[in-house]
C-alpha positions in Angstrom: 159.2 210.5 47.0 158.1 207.2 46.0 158.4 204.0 47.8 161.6 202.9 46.0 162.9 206.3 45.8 162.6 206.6 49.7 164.2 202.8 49.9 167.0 204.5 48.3 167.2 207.7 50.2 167.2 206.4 53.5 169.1 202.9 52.9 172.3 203.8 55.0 169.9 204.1 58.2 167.7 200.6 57.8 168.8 197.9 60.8 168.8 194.4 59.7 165.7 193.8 60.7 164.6 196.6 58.5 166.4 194.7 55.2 164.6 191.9 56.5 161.3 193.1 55.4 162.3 195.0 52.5 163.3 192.1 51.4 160.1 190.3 52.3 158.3 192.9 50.3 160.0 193.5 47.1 159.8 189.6 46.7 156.1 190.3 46.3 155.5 192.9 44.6 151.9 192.0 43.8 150.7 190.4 47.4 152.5 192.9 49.5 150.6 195.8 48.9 147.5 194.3 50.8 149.7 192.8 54.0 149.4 194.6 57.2 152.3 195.5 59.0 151.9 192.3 61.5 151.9 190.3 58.1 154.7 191.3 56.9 156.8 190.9 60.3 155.4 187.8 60.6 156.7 186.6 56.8 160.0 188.1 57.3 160.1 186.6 61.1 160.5 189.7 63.0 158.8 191.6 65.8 155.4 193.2 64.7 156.7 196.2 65.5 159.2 196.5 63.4 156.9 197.3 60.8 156.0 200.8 62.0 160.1 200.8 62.6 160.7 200.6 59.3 158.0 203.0 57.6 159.0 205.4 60.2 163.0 205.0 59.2 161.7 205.7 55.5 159.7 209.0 56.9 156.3 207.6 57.0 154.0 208.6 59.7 153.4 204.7 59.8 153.0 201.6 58.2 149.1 202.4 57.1 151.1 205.1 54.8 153.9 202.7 53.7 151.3 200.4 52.2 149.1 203.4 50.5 152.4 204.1 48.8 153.1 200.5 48.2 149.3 200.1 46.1 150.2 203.3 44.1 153.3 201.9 42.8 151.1 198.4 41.9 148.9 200.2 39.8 151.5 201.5 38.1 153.3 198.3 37.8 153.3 195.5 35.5 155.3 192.0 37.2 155.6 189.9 34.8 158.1 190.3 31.8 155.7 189.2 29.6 152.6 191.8 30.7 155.5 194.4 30.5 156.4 194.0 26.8 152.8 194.1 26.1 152.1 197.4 27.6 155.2 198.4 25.9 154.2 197.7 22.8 150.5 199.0 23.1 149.6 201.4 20.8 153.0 201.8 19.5 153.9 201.8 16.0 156.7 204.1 15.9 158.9 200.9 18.1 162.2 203.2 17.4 161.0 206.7 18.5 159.2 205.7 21.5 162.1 203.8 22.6 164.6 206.5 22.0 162.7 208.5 24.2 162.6 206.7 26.7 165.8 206.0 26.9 166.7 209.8 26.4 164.4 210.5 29.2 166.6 207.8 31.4 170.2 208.8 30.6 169.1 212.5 31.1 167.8 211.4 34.7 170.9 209.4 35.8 172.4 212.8 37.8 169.8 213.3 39.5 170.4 210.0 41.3 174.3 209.4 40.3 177.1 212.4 41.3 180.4 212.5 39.6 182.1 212.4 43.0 180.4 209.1 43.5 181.7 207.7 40.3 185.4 209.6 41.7 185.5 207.4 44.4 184.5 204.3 42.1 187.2 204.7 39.6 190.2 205.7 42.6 189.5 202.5 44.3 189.6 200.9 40.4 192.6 202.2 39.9 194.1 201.3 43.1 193.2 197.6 43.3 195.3 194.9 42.7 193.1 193.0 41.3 189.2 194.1 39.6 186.7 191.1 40.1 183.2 191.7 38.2 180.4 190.1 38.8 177.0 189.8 36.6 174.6 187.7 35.4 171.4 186.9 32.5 171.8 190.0 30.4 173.5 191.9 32.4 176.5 189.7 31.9 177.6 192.2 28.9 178.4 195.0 31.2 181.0 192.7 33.4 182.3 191.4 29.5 182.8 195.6 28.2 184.3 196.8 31.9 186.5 193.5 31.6 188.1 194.4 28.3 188.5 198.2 29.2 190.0 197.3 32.4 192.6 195.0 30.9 193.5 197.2 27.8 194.4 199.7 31.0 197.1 197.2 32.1 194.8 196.3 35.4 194.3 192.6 36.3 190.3 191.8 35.7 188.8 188.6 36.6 185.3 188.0 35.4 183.3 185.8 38.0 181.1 184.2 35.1 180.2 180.6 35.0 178.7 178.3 37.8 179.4 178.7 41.7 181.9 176.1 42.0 184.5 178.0 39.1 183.3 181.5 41.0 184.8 180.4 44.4 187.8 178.9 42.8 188.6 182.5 41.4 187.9 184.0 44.6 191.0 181.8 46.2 193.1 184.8 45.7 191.0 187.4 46.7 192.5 189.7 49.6 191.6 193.4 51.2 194.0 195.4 48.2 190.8 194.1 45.7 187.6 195.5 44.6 184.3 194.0 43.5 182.5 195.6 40.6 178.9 193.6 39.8 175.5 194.6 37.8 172.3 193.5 39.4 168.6 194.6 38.9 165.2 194.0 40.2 166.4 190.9 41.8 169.4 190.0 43.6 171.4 186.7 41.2 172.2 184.2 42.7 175.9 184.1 44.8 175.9 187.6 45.3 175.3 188.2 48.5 177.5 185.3 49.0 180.4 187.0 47.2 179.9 190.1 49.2 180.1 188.4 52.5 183.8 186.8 51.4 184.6 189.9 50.0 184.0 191.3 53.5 185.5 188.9 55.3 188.8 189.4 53.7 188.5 193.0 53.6 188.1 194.1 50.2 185.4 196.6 49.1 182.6 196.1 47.0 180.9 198.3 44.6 176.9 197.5 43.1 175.4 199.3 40.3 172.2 198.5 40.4 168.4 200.4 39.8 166.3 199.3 42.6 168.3 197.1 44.6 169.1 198.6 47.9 168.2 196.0 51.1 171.0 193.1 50.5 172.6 191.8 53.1 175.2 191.8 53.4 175.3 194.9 51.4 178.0 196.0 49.3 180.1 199.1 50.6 179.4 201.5 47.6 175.9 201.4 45.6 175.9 203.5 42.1 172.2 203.5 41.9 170.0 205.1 38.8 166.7 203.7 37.1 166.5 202.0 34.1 163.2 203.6 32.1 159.8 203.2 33.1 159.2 200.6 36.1 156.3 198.7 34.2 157.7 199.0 30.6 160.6 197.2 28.8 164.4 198.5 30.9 167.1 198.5 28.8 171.1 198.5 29.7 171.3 202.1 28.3 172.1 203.7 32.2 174.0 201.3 33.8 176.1 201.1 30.3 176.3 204.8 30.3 177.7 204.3 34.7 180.2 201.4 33.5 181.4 203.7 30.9 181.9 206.9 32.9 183.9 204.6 35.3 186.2 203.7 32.7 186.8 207.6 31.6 187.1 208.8 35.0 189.3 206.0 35.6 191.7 207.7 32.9 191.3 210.8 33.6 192.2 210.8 37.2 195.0 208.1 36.5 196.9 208.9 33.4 200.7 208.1 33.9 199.2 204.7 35.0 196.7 204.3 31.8 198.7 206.3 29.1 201.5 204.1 29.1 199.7 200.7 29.0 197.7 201.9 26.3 200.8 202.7 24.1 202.2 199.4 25.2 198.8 197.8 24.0 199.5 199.6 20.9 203.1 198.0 20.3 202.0 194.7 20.9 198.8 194.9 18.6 201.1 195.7 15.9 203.0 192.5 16.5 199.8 190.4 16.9 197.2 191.8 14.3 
């Protein structure tokens, strides 16, 4: 396994301390790789230690090991968007075809990392909620929009936390432990989410991330839906976490059809009177 992929396997046993330095490192992705382990600690303003801790949670014999895996990925990896579009587009002159199988490659990877009991448990507490809030932002804002309008053409109440902080924590007024949070974040945490996941916590109500690398919040949410996106250092499209948001939907059907049935022939009537 990888460094990411470990980050991933082993993220219900890190300690705060632990997310700490995760954190630390995946914020430099390009410097990071050449810290020691007392570097680190010191940056993230824990006890040098905790380092070695951490590799030794992700099943590294220590941190020497964690940052030989960490150099790997670098050379492998591209930061900045517009370095990644160029070594997308190197060489390619068949755009379409190279990008179809890349994304082939991705959506045929996603069960490797995503189980349809995982997605079960997603769509049950969907279906159960009183109220659905979603939560996205830049381009992932489209994937809160198409689980919004699904959601409501079910009969469930959605609210869509777009727009600044200040209208986000108006809409949150309401919020109580018979909710759910949905939100779409990658690479790097947007801003306010953490933020909505401590309130969300603090009133009880459970949270749900689908993400691609982002594992170390904190606070965390309390389900993570979790597949990559396509090549690290190349272009990541919305493809997989599309493909998630729509199997959420389905399974949210099929497990609850006298609840989704009938509001969809309802949906029906009234289109007729409103088209």
């Amino acid at each position: 396994m990888n460094f990411p992929e470990r980050v991933n396997e082993y993220r219900d046993r890190l300690t705060r301390s632990d997310r700490v330095l995760l954190d630390e490192i995946l914020a430099h992705p390009a410097e990071a790789p050449f810290w020691r382990g007392g570097d680190v600690a010191q940056r993230a303003g824990v006890h040098a230690a905790a380092a070695t801790r951490l590799a030794q949670r992700l099943g590294y014999q220590g941190y020497l090991e964690l940052r030989d895996d960490l150099r790997r990925d670098r050379e492998d990896r591209l930061n900045g968007a517009g370095d990644r579009f160029r070594e997308e587009l190197r060489g390619q002159d068949r755009v379409l075809e190279a990008l179809l199988a890349t994304e082939l490659d991705s959506l045929a990877a996603v069960l490797r990392h995503v189980d349809q009991a995982q997605v079960d448990e997603v769509a049950d507490l969907l279906a159960g909620a009183r109220t659905v809030y979603l939560f996205a932002r830049g381009n992932a804002g489209v994937l809160a929009d198409l689980l919004d309008g699904r959601l409501r053409r079910f009969g469930m109440r959605a609210v869509n936390l777009s727009g600044p902080g200040r209208e986000v924590a108006e809409r949150l007024l309401a919020m109580s432990e018979s909710d759910v949070v949905v939100s779409f974040a990658f690479r790097r945490a947007p801003r306010n989410l953490t933020d909505l996941y401590a309130h969300a916590a603090s009133v009880g109500a459970r949270t749900v991330l689908v993400t691609d690398t982002l594992h170390t919040l904190d606070p965390g949410p309390t389900t993570v839906l979790s597949a990559p996106r396509g090549h690290q250092e190349g272009f990541s499209s919305l493809s997989v976490p599309m493909m998630i948001a729509n199997a959420i939907v389905l399974t949210v059907a099929q497990r609850h059809p006298d609840a989704v049935l009938p509001a969809l022939d309802r949906l029906d009537g009234l289109l007729a009177d409103f088209d």
